[in-house]
N, C-alpha and C positions, 0 to 999 in steps of 0.2 A: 451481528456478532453478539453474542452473550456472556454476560459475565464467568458463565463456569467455564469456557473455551479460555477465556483471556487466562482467568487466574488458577484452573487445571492446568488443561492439558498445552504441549505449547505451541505459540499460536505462531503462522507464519507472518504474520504482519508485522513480529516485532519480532524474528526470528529469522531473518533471511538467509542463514544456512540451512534452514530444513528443506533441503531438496527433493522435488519428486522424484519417483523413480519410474523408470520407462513402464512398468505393471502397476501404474496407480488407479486405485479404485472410480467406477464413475458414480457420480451422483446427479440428481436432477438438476437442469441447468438452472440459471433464473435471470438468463437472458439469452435474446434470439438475436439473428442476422437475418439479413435478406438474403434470399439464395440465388438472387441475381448473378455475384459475382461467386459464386460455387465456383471451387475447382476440384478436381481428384486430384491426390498424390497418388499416385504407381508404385509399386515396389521396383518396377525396371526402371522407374525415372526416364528422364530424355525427354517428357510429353510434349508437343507443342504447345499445348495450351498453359503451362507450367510459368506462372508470372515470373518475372525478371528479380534475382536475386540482390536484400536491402545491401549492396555491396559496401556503402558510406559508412552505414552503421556496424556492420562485421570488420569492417578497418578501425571504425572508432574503440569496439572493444577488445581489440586485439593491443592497440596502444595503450589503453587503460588497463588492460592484466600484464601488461611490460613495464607505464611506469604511471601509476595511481598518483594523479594531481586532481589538483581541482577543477584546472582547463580541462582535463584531459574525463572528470567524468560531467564537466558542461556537456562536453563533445557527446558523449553517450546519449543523453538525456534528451538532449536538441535534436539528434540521429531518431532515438526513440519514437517524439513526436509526429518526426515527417514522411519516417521511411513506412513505405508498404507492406504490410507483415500477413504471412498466412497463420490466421486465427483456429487453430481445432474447434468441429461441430461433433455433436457425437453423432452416432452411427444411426440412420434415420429406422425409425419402427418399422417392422415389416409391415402392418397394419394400417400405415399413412397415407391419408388420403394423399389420392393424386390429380392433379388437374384433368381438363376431359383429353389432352392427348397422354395421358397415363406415362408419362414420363417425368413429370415434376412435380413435389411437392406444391400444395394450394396452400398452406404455412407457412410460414418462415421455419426456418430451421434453428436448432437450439445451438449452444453452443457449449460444447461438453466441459464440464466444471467437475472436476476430480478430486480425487482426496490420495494424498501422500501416507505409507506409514503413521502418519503421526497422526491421522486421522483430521489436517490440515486443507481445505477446501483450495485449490487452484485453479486457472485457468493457465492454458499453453499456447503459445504463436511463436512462428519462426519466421528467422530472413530467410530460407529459400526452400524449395523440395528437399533439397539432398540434405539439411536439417531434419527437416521434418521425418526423413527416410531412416537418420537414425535413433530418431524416438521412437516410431512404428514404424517399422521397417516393414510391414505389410501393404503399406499405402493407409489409406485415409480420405475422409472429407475435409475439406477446409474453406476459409473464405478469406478474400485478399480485402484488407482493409486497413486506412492509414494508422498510424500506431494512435495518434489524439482520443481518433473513432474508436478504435479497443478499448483504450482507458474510460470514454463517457459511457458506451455500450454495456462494459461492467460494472462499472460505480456501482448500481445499484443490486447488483450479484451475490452468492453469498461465496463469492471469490476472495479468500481471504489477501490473497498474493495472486501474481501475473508472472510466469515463470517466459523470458523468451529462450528458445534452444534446448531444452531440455531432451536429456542426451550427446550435448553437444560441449564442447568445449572450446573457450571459455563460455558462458551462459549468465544471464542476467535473472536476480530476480527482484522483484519488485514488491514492496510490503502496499497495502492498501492505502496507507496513509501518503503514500509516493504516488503512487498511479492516479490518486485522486488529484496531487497539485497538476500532476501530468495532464490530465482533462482537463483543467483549469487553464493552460498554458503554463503553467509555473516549471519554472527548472528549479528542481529541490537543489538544494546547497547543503546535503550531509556531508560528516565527518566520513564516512566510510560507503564504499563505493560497491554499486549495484551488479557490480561484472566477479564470478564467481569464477576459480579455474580449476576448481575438481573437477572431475567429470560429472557431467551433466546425470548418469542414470545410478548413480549412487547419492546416500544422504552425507553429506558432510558431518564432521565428530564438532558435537556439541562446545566443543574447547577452544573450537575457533572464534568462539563470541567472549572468551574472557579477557576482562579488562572495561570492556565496550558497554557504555550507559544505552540501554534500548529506549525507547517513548513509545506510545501508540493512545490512541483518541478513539476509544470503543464507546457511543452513544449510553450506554448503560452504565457507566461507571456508576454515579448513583440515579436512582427511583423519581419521580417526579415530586413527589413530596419533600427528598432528600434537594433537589433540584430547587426546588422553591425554598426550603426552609434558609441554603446557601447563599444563594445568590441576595434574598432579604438582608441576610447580614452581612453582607461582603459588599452590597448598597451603601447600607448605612455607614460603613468607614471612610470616611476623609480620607484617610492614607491609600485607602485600594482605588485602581484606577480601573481594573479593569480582570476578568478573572475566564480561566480555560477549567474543565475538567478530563483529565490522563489520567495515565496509568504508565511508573517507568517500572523497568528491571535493571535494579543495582548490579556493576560489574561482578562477575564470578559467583552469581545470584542464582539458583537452581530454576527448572522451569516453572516451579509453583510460586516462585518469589516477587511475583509481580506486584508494587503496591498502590494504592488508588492515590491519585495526588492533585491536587489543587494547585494549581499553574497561576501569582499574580505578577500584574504591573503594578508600582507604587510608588508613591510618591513620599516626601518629605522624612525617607528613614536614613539615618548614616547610612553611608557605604562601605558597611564592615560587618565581616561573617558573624559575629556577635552579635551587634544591631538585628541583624536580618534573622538570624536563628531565634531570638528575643520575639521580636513582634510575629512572625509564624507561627510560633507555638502560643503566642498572644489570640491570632486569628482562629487558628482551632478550638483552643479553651471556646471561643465566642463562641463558635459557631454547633460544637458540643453542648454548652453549659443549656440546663435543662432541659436535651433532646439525647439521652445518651439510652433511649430505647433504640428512637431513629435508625440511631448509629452503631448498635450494639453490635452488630453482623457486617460492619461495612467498616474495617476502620480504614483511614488514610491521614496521608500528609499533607503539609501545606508546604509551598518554594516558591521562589521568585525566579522571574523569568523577565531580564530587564533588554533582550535584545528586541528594535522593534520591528525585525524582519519576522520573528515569530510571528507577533503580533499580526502581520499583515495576511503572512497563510493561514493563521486561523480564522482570517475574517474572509479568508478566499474560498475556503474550506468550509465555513462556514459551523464551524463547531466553537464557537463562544458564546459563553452564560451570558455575558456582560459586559460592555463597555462604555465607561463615560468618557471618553474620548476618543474614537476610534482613528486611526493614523487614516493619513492621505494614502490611496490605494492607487500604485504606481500603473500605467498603460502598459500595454505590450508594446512593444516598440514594432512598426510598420516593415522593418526589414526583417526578423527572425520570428515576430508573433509570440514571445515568451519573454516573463520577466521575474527576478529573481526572487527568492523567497528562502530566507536565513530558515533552517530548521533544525535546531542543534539537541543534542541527546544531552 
């Protein structure tokens, strides 16, 4: 993802009401399946071969668009992970090679990565055909794979969001920064929950995100240079322990309002909005004072971030400049294989 998507146009990863809509555009994938477990969706449905519908996880988000708790979107998330989901491929070239009994692909097959109105890069999977029947209702390819395996399959996609149901109501969608802790095993811990109940083939009105702090962790915030010149000085403070580069969208913030921000841990400052408003805009001055060409195109903030759940997803995640003490990074625990990770906006 590149800086002019994040702080243009608006992005689904930090945006999760921009719903796709059932005529979204396709784009070239940037990741495959095996076509081993290929299935066809039918427009008549009924097929035998039609895998068994994720029933746990369509109960789980049926409770969580009734009554939004925190248990209640663990439940999703966990459902997310284990249950079996048909993943959309796109539509194979007429031109493809075929193995020598000319009935299969000798490739893997892609997996069709679309773009929303918004011009928003997705991928789509459901829990059952009859899902899937009302997204495309003509039928389709797909491929049955566990939810974990969708999320690591994408990671490297230019999937910006993971939409599951679409078309369907209630539907989940999943910003990239989510579906990555998902790979991970991590169950995100946000403030606001993944299960959408519009209908799934319309975009939801932008109004539904006001009030609501966004985050997102796009590799390009700053340049390598900016990257190096930072981190040097954000070493040298005694006070920093440890430091993330974001991007949030302040509540009731337009789509272009996204700003670049420097995420720390710290040590030995009061703990008073003063104190810490104080030594930020202390850490900026630094980190500006004679580089303010660097920086002349890039401005951003500086904030503290003292929970140390964050902390541990971005060392899972794997998007930290810096740390000189990095936290004990908790097991998955042997009965569920997922362990928690505080991610707050």
């Amino acid at each position: 993802m590149v800086l002019k998507k994040l702080f243009g146009k608006r992005d689904s990863e930090t945006t999760p009401n921009a719903v796709p809509a059932a005529n979204a555009t396709p784009v070239k994938a940037g990741a495959t399946a095996s076509p081993q477990a290929e299935t066809e969706i039918t427009a008549q449905g009924n097929e035998p071969t039609e895998p068994k519908a994720a029933e746990y996880l369509e109960q789980a988000m049926v409770e969580n668009a009734r009554q939004d708790t925190p248990d209640s979107r663990r439940k999703v998330y966990q459902e997310l992970l284990f249950s079996e989901l048909l993943l959309a491929l796109s539509e194979p070239e007429q031109n493809a090679q075929t193995s020598e009994t000319g009935t299969e692909p000798a490739q893997n097959m892609n997996v069709a990565i679309l773009q929303n109105s918004a011009g928003t890069p997705f991928a789509a999977a459901f829990t059952s055909g009859a899902a899937a029947r009302r997204w495309r209702p003509d039928g389709g390819q797909y491929v049955s794979v566990r939810g974990q395996d969708i999320f690591k399959l994408l990671e490297p996609s230019p999937a910006e969001v993971i939409v599951i149901n679409p078309g369907s109501a209630p539907f989940i969608i999943l910003p990239k920064v989510e579906y990555r802790q998902l790979a991970m095993g991590i169950v995100p811990q946000s403030q606001q929950t993944p299960v959408q109940v519009a209908s799934g083939g319309e975009a939801a009105p932008a109004e539904a995100q006001d009030g609501q702090m966004q985050v997102a962790f796009p590799p390009d915030v700053f340049n390598d240079e900016q990257k190096v010149h930072t981190a040097g000085v954000l070493n040298s403070n005694a006070k920093v322990e440890a430091a993330v580069l974001g991007a949030i969208l302040p509540p009731n913030a337009g789509e272009n309002g996204w700003i670049r921000t420097i995420f720390l841990r710290v040590t030995g400052i009061e703990e008073s909005p003063d104190a810490m408003q104080a030594f930020c805009s202390s850490v900026k001055e630094g980190i500006v004072d004679g580089k303010q060409q660097l920086f002349e195109t890039v401005p951003f903030e500086v904030g503290v971030m003292p929970d140390p759940g964050f902390w541990q997803a971005m060392h899972q995640n794997g998007i930290i400049l810096f740390d000189k003490n990095p936290p004990t990074m908790s097991q998955a625990e042997a009965k569920d294989g997922v362990v928690d990770a505080h991610l707050e906006a």
